[in-house]
C-alpha positions in Angstrom: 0.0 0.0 0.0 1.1 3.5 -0.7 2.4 5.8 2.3 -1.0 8.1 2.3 -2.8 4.9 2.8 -1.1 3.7 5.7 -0.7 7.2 7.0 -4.5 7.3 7.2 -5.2 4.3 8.8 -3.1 4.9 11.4 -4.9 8.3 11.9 -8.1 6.7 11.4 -7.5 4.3 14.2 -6.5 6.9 16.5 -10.3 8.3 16.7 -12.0 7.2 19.8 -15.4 9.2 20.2 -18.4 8.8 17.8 -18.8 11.5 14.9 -21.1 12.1 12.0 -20.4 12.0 8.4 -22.5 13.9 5.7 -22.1 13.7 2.2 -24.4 15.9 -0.8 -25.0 15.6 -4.6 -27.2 14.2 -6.7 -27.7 11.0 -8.7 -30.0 10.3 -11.2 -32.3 6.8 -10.8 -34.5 5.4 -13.6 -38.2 4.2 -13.2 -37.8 0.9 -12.8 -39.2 -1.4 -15.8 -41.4 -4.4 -15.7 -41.9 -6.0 -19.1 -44.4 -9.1 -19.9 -43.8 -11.0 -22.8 -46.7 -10.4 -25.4 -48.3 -7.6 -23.6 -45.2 -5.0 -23.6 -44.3 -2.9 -20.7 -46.7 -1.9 -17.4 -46.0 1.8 -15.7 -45.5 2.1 -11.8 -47.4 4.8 -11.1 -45.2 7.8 -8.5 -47.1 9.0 -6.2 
């Protein structure tokens, strides 16, 4: 492993008290599909 990691684990290791993480941006999720054979595809409805 390269220095930096090893440098941050032993940093990481040193933390002793609980802490909270927070993280922000965006991902884009698709409708999920549900095709049947000879009929084609049904809609889920968002409420």
């Amino acid at each position: 492993m390269s220095s930096f990691v090893n440098d941050l684990a032993a940093v990481l290791q040193q933390v002793s008290r609980p802490s909270d993480f927070y993280a922000t941006g965006t991902l884009e999720i698709h409708t999920p599909r549900l095709g049947v054979e000879g009929v084609g595809h049904a809609p889920f409805p968002w409420n």
